[in-house]
Structures are given as C-alpha cells and as structure tokens.
VMD Tcl script that draws the C-alpha trace (Angstrom):
set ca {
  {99.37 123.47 116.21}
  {96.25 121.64 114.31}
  {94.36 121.24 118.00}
  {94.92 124.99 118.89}
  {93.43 126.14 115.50}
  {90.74 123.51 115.76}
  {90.10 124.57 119.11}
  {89.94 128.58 117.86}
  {87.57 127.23 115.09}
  {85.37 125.52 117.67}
  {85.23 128.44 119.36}
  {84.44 130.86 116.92}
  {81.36 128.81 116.17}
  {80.38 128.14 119.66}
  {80.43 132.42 119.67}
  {78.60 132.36 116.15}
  {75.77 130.26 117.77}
  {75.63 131.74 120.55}
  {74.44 135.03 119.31}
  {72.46 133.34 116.97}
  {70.50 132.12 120.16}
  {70.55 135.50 121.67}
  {68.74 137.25 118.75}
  {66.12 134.25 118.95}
  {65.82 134.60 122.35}
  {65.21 138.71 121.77}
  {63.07 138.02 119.10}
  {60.61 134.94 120.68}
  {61.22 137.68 123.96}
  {59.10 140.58 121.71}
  {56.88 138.12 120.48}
  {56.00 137.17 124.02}
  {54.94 140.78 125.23}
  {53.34 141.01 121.82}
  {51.35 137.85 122.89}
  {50.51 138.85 126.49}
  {49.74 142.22 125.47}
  {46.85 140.66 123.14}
  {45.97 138.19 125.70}
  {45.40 140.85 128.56}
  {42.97 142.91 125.52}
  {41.12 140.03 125.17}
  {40.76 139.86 128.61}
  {39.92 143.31 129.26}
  {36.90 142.96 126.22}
  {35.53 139.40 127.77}
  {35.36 141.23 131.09}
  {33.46 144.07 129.50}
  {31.28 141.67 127.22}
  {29.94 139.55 130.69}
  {29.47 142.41 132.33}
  {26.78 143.12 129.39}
  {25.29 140.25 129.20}
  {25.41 140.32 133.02}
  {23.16 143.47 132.94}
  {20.86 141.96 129.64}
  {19.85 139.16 131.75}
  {19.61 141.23 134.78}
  {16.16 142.91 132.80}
  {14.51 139.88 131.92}
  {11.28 138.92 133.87}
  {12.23 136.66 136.60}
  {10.06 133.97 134.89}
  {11.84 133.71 131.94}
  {9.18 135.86 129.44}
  {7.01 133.14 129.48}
  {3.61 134.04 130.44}
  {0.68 131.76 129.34}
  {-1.55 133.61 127.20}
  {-5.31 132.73 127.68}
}
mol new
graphics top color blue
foreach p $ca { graphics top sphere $p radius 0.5 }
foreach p [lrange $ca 0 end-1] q [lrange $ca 1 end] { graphics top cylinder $p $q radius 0.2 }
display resetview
C-alpha cells in the first residue's frame, strides 16, 4: 500500500506543478502581447519619424547649403 500512496503523492505534485506552469505560461503569454504591442508602437513612431526626416532632407539645396561666399 506504501507504492500506491507514493504514487498518489507523486501525482498530486506532478498536478501541483503543472498548473504552476500553466499560470507562468498565461502570465509570460500577457507579457508577450504586452511586448509586441510596444514593439509594433515603436514601429509605427520610427516609420513616422523617417518619413520626417525623409521630407527635412528632401528641402535642403541639392548642394548641401554650401555656397562659397565671395
């Protein structure tokens, strides 16, 4: 009877851990869309920011500003 209740005991941790490992996985899961939800901002504000500087450097003078003054 000692292997059947340490078999029950085995199991009952085995079913302890694993829900221990399912609420990490659903936690690390949120932090994950958390993550890629900042990364695809960031994204969306580079893309924005190049497109400024895109259209600053679009105005300079095609030689740079540099004219030589007499």
């Amino acid at each position: 009877m000692t292997k059947l209740h340490d078999l029950a005991e085995r199991v009952d941790r085995l079913v302890l851990r694993h829900e221990e490992l399912k609420r990490t996985h659903q936690l690390i899961a949120q932090q994950l869309q958390a993550v890629t939800a900042e990364r695809d901002s960031l994204k969306s504000r580079l893309a924005a920011a190049r497109a400024r500087v895109d259209a600053l450097l679009a105005r300079l003078p095609p030689d740079g500003g540099t004219e030589a003054k007499p």
